[in-house]
PyMOL CGO cylinders between C-alpha atoms (Angstrom):
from pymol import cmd
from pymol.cgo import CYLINDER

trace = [
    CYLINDER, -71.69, 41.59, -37.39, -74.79, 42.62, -38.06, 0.3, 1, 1, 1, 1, 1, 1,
    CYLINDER, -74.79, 42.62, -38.06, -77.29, 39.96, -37.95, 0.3, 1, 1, 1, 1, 1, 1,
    CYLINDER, -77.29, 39.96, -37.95, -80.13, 42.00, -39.50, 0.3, 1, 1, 1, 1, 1, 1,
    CYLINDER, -80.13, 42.00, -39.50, -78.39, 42.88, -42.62, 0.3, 1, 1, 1, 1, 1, 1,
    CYLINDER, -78.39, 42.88, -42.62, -75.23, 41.03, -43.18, 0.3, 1, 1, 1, 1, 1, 1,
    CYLINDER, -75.23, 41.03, -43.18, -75.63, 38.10, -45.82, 0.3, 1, 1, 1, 1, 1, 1,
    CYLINDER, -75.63, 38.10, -45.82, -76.14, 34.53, -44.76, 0.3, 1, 1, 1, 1, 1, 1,
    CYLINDER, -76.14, 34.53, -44.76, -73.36, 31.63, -45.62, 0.3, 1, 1, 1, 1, 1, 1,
    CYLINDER, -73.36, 31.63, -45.62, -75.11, 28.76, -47.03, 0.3, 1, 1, 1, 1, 1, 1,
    CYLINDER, -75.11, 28.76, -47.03, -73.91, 25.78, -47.86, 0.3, 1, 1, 1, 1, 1, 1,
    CYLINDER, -73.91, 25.78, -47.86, -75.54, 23.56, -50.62, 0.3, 1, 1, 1, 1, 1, 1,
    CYLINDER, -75.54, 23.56, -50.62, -74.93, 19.80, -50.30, 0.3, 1, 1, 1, 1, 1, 1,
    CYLINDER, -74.93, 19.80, -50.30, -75.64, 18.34, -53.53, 0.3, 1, 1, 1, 1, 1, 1,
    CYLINDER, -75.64, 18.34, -53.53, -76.60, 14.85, -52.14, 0.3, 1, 1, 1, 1, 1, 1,
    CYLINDER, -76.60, 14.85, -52.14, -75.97, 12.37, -54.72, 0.3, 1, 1, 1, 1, 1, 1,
    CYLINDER, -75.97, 12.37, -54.72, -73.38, 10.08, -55.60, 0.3, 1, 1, 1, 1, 1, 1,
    CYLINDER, -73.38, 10.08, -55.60, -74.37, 7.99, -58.13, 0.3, 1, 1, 1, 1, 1, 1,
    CYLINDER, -74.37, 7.99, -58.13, -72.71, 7.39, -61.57, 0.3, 1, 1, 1, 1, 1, 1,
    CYLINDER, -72.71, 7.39, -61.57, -73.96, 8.79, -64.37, 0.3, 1, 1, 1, 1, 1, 1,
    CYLINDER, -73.96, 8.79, -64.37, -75.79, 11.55, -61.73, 0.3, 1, 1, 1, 1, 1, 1,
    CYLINDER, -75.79, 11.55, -61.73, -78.46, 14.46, -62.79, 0.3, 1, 1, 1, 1, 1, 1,
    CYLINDER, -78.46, 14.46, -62.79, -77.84, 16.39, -59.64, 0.3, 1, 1, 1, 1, 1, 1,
    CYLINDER, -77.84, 16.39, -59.64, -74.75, 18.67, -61.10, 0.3, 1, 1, 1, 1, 1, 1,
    CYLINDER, -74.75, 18.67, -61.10, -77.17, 19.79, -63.70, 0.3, 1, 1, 1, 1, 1, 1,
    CYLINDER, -77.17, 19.79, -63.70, -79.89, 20.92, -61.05, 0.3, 1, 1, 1, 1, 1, 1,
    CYLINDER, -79.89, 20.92, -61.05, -77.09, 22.55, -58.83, 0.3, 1, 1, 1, 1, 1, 1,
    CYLINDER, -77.09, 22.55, -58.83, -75.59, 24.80, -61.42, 0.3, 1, 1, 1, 1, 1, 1,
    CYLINDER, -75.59, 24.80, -61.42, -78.94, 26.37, -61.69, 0.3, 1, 1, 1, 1, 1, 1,
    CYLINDER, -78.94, 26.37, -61.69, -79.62, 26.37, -58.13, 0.3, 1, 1, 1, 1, 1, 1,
    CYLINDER, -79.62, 26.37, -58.13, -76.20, 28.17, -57.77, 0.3, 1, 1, 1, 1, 1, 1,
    CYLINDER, -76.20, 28.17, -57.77, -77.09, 30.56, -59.81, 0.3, 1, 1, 1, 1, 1, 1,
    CYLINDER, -77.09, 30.56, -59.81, -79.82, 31.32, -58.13, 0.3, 1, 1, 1, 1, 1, 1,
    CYLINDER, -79.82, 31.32, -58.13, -77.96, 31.66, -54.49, 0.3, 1, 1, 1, 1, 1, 1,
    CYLINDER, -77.96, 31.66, -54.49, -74.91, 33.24, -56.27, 0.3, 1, 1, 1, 1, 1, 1,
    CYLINDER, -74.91, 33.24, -56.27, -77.50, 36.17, -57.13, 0.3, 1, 1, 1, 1, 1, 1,
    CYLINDER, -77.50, 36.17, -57.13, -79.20, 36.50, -54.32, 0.3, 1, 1, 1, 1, 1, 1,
    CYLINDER, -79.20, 36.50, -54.32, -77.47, 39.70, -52.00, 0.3, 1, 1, 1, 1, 1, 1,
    CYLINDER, -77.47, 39.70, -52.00, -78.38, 38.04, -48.64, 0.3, 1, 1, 1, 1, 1, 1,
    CYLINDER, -78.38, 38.04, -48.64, -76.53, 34.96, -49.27, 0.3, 1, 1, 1, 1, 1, 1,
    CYLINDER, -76.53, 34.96, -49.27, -72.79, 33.61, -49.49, 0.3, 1, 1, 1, 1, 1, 1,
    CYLINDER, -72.79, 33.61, -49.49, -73.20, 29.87, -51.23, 0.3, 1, 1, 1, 1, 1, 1,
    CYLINDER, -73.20, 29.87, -51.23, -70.25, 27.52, -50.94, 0.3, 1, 1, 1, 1, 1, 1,
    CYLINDER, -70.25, 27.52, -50.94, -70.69, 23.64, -51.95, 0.3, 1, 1, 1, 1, 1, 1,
    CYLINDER, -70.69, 23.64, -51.95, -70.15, 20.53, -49.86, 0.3, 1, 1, 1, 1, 1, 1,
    CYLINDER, -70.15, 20.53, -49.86, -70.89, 18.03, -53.32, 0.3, 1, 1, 1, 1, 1, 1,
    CYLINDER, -70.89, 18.03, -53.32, -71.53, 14.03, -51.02, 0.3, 1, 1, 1, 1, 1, 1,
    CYLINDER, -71.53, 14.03, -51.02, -69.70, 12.39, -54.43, 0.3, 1, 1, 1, 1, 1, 1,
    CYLINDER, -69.70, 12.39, -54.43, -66.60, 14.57, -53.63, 0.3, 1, 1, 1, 1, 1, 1,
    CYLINDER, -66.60, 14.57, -53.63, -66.37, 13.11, -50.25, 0.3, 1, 1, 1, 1, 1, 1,
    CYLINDER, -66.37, 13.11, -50.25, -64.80, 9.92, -48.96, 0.3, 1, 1, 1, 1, 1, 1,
    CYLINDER, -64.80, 9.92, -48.96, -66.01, 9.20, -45.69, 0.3, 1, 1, 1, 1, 1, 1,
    CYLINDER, -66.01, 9.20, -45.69, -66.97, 5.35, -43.82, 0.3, 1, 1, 1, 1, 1, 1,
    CYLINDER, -66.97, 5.35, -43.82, -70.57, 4.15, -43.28, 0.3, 1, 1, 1, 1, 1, 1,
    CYLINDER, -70.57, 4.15, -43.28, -68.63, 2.64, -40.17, 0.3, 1, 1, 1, 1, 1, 1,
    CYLINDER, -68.63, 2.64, -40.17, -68.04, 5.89, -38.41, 0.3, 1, 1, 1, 1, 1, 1,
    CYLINDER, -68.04, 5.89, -38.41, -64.78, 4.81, -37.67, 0.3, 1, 1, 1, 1, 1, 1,
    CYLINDER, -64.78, 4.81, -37.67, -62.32, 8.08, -37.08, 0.3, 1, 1, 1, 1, 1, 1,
    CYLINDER, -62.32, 8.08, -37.08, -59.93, 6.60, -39.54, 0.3, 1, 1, 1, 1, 1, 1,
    CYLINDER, -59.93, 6.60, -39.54, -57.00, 8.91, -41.20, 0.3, 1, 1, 1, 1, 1, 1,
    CYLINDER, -57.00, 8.91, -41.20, -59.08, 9.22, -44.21, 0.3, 1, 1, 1, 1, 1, 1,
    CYLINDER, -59.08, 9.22, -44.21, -62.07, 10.04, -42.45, 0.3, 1, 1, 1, 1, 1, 1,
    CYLINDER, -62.07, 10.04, -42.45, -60.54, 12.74, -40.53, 0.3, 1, 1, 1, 1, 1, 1,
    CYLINDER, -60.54, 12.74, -40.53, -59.23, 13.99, -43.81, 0.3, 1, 1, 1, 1, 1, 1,
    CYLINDER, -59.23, 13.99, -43.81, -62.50, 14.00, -45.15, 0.3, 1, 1, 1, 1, 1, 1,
    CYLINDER, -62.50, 14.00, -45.15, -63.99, 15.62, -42.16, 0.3, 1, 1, 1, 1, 1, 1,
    CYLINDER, -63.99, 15.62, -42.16, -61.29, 18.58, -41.92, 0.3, 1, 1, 1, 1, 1, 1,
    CYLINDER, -61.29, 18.58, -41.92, -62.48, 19.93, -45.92, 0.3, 1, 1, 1, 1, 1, 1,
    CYLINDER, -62.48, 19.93, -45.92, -66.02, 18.91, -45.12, 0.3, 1, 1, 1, 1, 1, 1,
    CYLINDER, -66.02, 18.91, -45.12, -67.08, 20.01, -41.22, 0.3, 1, 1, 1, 1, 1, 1,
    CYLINDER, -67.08, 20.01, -41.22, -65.72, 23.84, -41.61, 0.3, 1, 1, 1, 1, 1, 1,
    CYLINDER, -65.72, 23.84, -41.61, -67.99, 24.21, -44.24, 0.3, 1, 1, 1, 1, 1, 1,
    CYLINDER, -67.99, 24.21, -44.24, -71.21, 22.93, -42.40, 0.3, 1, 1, 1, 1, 1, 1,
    CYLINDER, -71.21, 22.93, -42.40, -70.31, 24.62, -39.34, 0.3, 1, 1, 1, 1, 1, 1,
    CYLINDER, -70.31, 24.62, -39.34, -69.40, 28.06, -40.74, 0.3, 1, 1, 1, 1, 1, 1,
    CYLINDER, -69.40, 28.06, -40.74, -72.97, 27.47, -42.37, 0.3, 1, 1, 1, 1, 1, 1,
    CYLINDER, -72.97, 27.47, -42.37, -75.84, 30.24, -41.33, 0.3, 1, 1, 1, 1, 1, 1,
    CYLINDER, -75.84, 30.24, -41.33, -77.76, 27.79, -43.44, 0.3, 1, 1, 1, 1, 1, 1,
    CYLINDER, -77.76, 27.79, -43.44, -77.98, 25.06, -45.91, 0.3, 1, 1, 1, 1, 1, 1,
    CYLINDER, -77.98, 25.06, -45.91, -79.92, 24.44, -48.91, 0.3, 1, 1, 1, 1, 1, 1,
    CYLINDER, -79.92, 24.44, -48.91, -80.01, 20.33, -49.36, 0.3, 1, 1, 1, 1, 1, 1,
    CYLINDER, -80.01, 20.33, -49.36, -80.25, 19.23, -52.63, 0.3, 1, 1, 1, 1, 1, 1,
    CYLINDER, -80.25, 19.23, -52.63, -81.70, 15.54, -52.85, 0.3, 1, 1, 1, 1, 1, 1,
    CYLINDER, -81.70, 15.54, -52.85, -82.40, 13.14, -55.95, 0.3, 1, 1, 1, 1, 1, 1,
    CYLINDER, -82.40, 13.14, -55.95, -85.13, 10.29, -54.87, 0.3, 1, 1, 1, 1, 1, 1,
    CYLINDER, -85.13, 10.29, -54.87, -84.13, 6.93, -55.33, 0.3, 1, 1, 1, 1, 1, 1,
    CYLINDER, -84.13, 6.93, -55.33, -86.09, 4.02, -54.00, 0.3, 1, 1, 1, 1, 1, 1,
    CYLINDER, -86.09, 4.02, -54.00, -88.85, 6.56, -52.49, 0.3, 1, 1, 1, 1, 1, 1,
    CYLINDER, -88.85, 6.56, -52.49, -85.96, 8.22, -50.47, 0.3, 1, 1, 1, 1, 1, 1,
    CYLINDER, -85.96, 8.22, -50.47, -82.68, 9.80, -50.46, 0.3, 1, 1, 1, 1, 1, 1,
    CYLINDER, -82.68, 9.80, -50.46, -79.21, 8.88, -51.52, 0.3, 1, 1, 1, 1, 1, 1,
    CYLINDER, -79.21, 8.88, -51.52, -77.30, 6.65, -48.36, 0.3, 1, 1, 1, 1, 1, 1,
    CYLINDER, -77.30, 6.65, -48.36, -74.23, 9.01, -49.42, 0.3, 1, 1, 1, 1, 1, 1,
    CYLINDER, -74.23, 9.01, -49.42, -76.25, 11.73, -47.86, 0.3, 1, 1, 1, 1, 1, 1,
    CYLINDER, -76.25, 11.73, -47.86, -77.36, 10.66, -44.90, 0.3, 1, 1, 1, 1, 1, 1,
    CYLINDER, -77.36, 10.66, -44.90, -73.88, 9.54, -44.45, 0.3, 1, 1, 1, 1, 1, 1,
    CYLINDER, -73.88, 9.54, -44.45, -72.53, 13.07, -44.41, 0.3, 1, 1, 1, 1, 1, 1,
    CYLINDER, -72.53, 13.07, -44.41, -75.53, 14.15, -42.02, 0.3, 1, 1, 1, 1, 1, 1,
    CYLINDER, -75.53, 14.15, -42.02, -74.52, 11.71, -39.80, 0.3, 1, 1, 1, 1, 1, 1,
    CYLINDER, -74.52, 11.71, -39.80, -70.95, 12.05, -39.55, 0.3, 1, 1, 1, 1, 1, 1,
    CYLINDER, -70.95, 12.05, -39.55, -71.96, 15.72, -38.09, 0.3, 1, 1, 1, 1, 1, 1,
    CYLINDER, -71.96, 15.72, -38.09, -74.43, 16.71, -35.43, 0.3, 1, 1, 1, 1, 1, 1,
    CYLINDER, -74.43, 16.71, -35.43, -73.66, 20.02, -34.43, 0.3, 1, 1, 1, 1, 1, 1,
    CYLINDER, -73.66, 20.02, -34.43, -73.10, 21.77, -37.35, 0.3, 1, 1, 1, 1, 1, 1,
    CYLINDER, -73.10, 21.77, -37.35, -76.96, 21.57, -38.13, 0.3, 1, 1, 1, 1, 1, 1,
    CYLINDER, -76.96, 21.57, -38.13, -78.06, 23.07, -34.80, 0.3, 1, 1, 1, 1, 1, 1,
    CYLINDER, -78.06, 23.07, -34.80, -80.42, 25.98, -34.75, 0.3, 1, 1, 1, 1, 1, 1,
    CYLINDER, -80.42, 25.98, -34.75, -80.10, 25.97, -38.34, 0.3, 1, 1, 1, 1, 1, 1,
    CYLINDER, -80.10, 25.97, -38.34, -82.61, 26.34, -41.88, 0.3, 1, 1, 1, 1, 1, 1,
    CYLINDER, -82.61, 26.34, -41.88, -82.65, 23.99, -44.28, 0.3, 1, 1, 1, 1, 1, 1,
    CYLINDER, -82.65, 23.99, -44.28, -84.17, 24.27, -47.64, 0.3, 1, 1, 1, 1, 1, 1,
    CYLINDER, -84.17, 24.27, -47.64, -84.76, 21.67, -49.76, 0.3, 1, 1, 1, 1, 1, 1,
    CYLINDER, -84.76, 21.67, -49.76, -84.48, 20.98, -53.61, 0.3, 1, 1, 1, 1, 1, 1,
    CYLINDER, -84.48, 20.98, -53.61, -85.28, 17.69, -54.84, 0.3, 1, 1, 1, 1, 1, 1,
    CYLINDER, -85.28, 17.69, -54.84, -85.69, 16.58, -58.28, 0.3, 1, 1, 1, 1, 1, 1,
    CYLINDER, -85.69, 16.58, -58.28, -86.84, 13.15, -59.96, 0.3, 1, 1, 1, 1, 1, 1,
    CYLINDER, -86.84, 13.15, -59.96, -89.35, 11.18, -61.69, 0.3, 1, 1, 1, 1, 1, 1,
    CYLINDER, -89.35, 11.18, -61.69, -93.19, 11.82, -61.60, 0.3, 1, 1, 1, 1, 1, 1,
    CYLINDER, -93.19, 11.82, -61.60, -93.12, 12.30, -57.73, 0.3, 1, 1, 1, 1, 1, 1,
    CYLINDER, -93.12, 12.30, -57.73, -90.02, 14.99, -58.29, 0.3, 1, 1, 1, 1, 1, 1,
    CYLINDER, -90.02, 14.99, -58.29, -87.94, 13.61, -55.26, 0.3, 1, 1, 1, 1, 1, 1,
    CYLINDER, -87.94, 13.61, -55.26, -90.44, 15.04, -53.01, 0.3, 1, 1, 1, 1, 1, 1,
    CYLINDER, -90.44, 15.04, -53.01, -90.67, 11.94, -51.11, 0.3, 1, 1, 1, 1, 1, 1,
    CYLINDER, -90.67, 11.94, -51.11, -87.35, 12.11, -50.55, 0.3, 1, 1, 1, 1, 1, 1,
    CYLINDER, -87.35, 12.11, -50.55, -87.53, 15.61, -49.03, 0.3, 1, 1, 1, 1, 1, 1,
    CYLINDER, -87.53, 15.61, -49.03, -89.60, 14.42, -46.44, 0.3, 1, 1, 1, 1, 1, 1,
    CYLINDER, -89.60, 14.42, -46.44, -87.43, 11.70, -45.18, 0.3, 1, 1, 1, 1, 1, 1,
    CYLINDER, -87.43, 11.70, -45.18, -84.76, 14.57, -44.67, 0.3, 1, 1, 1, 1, 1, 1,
    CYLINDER, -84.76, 14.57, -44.67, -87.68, 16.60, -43.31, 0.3, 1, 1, 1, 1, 1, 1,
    CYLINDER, -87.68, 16.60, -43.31, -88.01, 14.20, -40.07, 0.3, 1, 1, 1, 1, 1, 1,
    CYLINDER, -88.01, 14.20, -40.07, -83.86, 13.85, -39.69, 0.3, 1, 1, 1, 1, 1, 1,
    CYLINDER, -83.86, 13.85, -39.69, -83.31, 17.53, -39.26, 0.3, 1, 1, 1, 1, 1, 1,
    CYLINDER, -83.31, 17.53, -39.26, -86.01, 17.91, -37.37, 0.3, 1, 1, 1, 1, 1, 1,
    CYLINDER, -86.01, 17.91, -37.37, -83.89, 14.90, -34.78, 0.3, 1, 1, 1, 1, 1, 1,
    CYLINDER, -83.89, 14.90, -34.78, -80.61, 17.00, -35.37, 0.3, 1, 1, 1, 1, 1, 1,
    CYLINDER, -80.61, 17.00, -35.37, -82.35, 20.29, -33.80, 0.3, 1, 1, 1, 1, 1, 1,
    CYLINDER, -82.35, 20.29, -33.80, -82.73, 21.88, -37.62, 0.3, 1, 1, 1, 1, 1, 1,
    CYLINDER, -82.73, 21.88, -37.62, -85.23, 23.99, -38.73, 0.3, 1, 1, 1, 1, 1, 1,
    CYLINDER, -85.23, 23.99, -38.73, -86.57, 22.85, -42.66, 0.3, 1, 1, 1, 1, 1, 1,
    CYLINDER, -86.57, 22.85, -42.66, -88.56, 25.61, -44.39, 0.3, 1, 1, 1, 1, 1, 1,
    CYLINDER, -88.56, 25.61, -44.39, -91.60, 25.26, -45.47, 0.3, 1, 1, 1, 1, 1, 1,
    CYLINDER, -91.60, 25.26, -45.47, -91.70, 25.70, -48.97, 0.3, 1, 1, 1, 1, 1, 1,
    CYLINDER, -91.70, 25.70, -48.97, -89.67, 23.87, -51.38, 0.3, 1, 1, 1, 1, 1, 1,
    CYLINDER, -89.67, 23.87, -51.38, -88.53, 23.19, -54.97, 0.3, 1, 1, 1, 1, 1, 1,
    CYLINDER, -88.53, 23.19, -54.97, -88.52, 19.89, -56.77, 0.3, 1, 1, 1, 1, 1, 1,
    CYLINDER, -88.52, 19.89, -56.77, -88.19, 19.16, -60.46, 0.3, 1, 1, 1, 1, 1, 1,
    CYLINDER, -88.19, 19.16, -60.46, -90.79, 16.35, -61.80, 0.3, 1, 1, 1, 1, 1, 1,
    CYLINDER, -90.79, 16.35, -61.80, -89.09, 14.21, -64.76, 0.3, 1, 1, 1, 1, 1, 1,
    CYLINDER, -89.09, 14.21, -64.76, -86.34, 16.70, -64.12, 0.3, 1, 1, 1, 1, 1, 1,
    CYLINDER, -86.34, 16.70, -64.12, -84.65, 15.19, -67.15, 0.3, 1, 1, 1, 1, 1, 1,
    CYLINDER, -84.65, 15.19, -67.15, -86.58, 16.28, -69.72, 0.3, 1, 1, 1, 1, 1, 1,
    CYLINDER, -86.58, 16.28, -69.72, -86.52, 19.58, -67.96, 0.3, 1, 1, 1, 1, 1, 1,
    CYLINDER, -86.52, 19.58, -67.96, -83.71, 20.85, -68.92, 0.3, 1, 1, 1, 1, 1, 1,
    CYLINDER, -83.71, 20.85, -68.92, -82.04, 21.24, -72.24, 0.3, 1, 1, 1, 1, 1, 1,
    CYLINDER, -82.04, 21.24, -72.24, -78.74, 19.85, -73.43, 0.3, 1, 1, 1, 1, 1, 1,
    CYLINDER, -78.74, 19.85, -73.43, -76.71, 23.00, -72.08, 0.3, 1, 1, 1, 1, 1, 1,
    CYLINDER, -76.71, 23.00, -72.08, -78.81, 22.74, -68.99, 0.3, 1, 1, 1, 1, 1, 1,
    CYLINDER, -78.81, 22.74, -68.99, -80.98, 25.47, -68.94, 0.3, 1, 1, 1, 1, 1, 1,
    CYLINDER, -80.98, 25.47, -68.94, -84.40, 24.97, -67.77, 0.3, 1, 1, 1, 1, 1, 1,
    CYLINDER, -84.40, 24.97, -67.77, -86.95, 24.44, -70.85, 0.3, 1, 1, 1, 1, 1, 1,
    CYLINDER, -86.95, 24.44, -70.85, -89.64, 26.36, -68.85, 0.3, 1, 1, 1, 1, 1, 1,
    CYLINDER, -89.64, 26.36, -68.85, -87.69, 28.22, -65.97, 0.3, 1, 1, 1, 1, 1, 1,
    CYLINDER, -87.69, 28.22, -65.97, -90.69, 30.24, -64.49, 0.3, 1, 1, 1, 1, 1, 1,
    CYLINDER, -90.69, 30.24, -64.49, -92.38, 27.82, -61.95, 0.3, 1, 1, 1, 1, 1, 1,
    CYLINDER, -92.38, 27.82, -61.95, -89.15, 26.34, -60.18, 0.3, 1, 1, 1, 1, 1, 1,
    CYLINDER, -89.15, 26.34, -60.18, -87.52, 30.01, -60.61, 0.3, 1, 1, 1, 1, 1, 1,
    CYLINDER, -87.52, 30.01, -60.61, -90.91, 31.30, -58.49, 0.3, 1, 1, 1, 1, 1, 1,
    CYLINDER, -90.91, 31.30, -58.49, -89.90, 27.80, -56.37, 0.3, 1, 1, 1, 1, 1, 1,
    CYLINDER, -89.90, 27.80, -56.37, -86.98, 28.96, -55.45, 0.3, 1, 1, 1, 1, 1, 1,
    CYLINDER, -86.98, 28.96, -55.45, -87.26, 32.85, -55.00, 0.3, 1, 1, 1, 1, 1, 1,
    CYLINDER, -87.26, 32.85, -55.00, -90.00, 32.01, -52.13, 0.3, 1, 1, 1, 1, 1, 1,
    CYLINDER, -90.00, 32.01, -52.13, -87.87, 29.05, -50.47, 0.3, 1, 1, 1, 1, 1, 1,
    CYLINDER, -87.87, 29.05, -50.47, -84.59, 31.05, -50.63, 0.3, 1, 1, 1, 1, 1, 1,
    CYLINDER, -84.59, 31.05, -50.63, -86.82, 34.09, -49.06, 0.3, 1, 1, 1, 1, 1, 1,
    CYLINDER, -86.82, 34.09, -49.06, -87.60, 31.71, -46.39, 0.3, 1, 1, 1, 1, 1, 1,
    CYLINDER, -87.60, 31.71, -46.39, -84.63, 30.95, -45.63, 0.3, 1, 1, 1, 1, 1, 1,
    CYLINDER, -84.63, 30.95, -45.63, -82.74, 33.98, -45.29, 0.3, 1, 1, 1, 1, 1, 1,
    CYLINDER, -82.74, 33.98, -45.29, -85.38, 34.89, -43.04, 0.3, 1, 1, 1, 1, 1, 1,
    CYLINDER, -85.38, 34.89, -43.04, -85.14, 32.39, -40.64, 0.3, 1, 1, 1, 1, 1, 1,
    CYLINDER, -85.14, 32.39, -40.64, -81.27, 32.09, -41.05, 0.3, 1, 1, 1, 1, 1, 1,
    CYLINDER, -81.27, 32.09, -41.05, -81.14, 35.79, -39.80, 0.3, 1, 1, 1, 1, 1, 1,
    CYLINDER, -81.14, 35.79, -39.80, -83.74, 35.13, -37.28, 0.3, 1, 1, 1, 1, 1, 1,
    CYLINDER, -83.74, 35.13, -37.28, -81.82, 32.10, -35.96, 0.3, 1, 1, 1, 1, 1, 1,
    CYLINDER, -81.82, 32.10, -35.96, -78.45, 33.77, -36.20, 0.3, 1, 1, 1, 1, 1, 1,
    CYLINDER, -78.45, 33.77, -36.20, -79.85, 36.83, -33.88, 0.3, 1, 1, 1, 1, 1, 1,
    CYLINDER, -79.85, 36.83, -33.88, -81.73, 34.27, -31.34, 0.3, 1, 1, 1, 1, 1, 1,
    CYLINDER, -81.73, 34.27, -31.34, -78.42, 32.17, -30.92, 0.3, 1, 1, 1, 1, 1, 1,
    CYLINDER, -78.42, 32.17, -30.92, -76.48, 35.61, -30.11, 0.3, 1, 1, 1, 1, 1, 1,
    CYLINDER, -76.48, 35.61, -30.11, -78.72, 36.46, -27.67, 0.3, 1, 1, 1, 1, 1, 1,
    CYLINDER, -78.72, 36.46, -27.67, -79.25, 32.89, -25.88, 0.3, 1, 1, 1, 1, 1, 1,
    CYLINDER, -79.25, 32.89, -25.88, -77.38, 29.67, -26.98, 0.3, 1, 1, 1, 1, 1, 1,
    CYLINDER, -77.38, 29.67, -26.98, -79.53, 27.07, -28.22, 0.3, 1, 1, 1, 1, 1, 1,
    CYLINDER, -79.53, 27.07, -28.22, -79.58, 24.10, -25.94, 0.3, 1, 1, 1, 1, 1, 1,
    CYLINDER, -79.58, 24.10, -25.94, -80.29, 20.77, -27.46, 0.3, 1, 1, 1, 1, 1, 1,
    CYLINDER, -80.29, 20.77, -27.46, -80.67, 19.42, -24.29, 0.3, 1, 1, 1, 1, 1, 1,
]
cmd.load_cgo(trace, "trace")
């Protein structure tokens, strides 16, 4: 492997799990965006897909859950975290899936896209900011959120005005593959220790 050059696996969580939910719309464009981007490898861990306990209990379910869900976060060079706001935060669903998993986020970037009313979810994004930061991950700067992201996009979901979040998201995927590939290098050379 070359950690210089080779692309990046990220994994997008698309964080919400609520009925009647925007967030598909927003990740088909994001994954569009990742899907052209030569440095990276997407694949999609979606929290409304997933059936796991707020109890933490290692039930047969749960491990079923966790065996289609952990590969993917641990075979991760990175993530991008994709995060409605609801109440001034994120979705529970979400932080359910971070919590079920600890390692998997280690000495890893995160970027985040959040998307909502007039505040755009951005509140939201820095809730997550402060749990990665506790789970040893590294959040990149610069992000991209979508302000009455309903009226946004059109009915086939294409962006009405795709040049600001399209700018958004060229810098914070640039970030990321940067620090992904600095990360991946770092950990070859010395394991991180979370110690």
């Amino acid at each position: 492997m070359n950690t210089t050059t080779d692309p990046l696996h990220v994994t997008l969580l698309v964080g919400s799990n609520r009925h009647g939910r925007f967030g598909p719309v927003v990740a088909d464009w994001l994954l569009d965006h990742l899907r052209a981007h030569a440095d990276l490898v997407p694949e999609v861990v979606d929290v409304a897909a997933t059936d796991l306990p707020t109890t933490f209990a290692p039930t047969p379910e749960a491990r079923a859950a966790l065996a289609e869900i952990s590969p993917k976060l641990s075979g991760a060079d990175a993530f991008v975290v994709l995060t409605p706001e609801y109440n001034h935060s994120f979705p529970a669903g979400l932080k359910n899936v971070i919590d079920w998993h600890f390692a998997e986020w280690r000495a890893k970037p995160v970027g985040l896209v959040s998307y909502g009313g007039l505040a755009g979810g951005l509140r939201a994004a820095e809730h997550l900011r402060q749990v990665f930061a506790e789970l040893h991950a590294v959040t990149v700067r610069d992000t991209v959120s979508f302000h009455n992201a309903g009226a946004s996009f059109d009915d086939t979901g294409r962006l009405l005005d795709p040049s600001g979040p399209d700018a958004a998201a060229k810098t914070m995927l640039g970030q990321l593959v940067w620090w992904g590939r600095a990360l991946r290098e770092a950990k070859e050379r010395r394991p991180y220790d979370a110690a």
